[in-house]
C-alpha positions as a Markdown table, in Angstrom:
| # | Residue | x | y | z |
|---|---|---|---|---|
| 1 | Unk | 98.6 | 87.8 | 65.6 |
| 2 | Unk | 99.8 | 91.3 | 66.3 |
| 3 | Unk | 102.7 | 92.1 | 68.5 |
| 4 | Unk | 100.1 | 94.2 | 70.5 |
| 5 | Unk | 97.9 | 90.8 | 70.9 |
| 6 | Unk | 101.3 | 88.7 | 71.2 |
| 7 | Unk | 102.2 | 90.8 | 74.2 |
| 8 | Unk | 99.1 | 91.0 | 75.7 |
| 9 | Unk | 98.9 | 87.3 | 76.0 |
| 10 | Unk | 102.3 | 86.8 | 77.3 |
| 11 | Unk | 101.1 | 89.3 | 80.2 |
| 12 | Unk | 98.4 | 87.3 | 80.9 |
| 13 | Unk | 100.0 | 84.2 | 81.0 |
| 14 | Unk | 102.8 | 85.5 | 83.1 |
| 15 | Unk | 100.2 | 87.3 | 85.8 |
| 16 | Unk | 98.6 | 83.5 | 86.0 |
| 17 | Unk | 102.0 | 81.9 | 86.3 |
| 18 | Unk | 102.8 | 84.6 | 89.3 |
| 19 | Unk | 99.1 | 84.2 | 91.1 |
| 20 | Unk | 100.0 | 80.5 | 91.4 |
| 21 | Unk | 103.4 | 81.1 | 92.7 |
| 22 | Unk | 103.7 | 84.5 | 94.6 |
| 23 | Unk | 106.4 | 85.3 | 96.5 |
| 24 | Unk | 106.5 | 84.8 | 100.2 |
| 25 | Unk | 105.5 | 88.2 | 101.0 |
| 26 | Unk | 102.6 | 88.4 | 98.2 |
| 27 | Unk | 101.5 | 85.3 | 100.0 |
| 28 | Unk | 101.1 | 86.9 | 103.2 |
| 29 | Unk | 99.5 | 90.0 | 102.3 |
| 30 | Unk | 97.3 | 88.2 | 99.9 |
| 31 | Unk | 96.1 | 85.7 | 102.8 |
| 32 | Unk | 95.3 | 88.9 | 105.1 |
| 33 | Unk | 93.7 | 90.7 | 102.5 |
| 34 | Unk | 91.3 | 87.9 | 102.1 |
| 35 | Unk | 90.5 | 87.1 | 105.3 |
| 36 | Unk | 90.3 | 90.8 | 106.7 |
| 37 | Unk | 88.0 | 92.0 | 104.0 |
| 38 | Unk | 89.3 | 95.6 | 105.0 |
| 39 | Unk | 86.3 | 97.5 | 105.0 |
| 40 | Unk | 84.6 | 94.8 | 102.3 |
| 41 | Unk | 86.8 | 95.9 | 99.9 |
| 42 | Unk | 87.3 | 93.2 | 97.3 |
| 43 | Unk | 91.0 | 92.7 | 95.6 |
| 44 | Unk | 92.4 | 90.6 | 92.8 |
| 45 | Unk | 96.0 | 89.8 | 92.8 |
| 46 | Unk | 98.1 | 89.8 | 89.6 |
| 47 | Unk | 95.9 | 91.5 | 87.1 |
| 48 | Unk | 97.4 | 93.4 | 83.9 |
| 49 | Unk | 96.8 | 97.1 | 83.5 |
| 50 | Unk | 98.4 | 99.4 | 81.1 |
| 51 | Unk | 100.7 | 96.7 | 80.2 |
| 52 | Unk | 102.1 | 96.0 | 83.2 |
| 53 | Unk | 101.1 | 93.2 | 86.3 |
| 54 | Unk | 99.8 | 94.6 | 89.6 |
| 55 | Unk | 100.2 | 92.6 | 92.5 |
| 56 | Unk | 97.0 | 93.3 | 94.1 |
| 57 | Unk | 94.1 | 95.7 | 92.4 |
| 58 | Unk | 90.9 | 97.1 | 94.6 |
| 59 | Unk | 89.3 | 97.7 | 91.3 |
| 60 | Unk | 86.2 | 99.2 | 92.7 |
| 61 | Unk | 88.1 | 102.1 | 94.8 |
| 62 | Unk | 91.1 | 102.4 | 92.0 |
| 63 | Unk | 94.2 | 101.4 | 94.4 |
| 64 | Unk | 96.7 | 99.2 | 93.3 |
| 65 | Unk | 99.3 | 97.8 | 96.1 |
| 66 | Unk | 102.7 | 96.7 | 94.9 |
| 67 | Unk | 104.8 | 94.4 | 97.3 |
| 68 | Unk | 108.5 | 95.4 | 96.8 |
| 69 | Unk | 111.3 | 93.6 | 97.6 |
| 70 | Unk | 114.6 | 93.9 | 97.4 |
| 71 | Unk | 115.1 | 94.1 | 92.9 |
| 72 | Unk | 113.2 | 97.1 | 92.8 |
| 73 | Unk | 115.7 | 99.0 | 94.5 |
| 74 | Unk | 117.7 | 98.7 | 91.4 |
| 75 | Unk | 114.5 | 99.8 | 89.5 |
| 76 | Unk | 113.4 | 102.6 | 91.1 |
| 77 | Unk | 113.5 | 104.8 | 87.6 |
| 78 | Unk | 110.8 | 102.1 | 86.0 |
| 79 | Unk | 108.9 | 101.5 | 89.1 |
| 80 | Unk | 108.5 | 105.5 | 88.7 |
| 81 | Unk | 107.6 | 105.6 | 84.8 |
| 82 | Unk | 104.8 | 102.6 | 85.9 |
| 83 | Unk | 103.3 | 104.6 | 88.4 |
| 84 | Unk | 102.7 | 107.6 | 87.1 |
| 85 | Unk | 101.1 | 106.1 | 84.2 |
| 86 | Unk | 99.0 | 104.5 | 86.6 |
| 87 | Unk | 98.4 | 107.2 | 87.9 |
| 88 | Unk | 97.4 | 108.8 | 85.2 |
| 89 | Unk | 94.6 | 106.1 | 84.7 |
| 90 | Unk | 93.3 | 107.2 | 87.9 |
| 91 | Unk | 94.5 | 104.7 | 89.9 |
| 92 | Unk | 96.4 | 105.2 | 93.1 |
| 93 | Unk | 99.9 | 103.0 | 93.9 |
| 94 | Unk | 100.8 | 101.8 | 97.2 |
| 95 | Unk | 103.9 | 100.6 | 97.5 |
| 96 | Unk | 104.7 | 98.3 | 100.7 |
| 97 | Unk | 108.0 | 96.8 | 101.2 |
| 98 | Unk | 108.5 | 92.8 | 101.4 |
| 99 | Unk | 110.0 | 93.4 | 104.9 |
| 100 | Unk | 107.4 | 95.3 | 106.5 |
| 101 | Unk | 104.9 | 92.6 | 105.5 |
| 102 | Unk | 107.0 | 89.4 | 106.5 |
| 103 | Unk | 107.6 | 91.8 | 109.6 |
| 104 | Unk | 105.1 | 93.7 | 110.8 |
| 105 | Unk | 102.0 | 92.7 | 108.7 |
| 106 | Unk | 99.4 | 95.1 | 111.0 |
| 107 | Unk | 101.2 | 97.8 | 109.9 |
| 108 | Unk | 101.4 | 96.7 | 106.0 |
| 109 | Unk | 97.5 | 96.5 | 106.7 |
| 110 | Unk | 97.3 | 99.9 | 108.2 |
| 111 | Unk | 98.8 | 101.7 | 105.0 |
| 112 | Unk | 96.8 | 99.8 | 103.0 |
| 113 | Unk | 93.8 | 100.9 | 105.2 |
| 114 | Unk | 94.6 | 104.3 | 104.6 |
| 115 | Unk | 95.1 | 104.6 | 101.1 |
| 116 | Unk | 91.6 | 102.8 | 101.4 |
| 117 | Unk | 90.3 | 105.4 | 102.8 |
| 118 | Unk | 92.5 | 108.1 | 101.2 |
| 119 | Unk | 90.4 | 110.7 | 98.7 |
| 120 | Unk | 90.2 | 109.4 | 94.8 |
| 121 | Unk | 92.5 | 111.3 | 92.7 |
């Protein structure tokens, strides 16, 4: 097996590992997302682009939402580098922080309502 195949099947199994036990926040967004069908837009949590893990993916309209908590202050440099190669893939990154969802989950919804509805890059 080749280390590209070796990798790609560690990201896999990692991305199911995480769908079956998101954190608290991921568990709440993923709940409303769900349930609120915002604008019957259909997501997937955990899924593997690029060679990275995206917490939620609206595959259809190209947005990927990333729930940040409090690690990815220290990682601000990588979290960076991923999105702009996301980016460059033509999708668009969200990124919501853990507090404003366990917070104030309308407004979590509301951003993600208007990157919805935000023009394609």
């Amino acid at each position: 097996m080749s280390h590209a195949t070796k990798r790609a099947a560690l990201l896999a199994s990692r991305a199911a590992t995480m769908r079956h036990d998101p954190s608290p926040p991921e568990a709440i967004l993923w709940a409303a997302l769900v349930s609120r069908k915002l604008d019957g837009v259909a997501f997937r949590r955990q899924v593997t682009i690029a060679g990275y893990i995206c917490d939620f993916v609206a595959a259809k309209c190209k947005l990927i939402v990333e729930v940040d908590g409090a690690h990815h202050q220290r990682q601000r440099a990588a979290d960076t580098r991923r999105d702009r190669k996301l980016q460059r893939l033509g999708y668009r990154v969200l990124r919501i922080e853990a507090q404003l969802v366990m917070r104030r989950l309308p407004e979590a919804l509301e951003r993600v309502r208007e990157a919805l509805d935000a023009p394609p890059l």
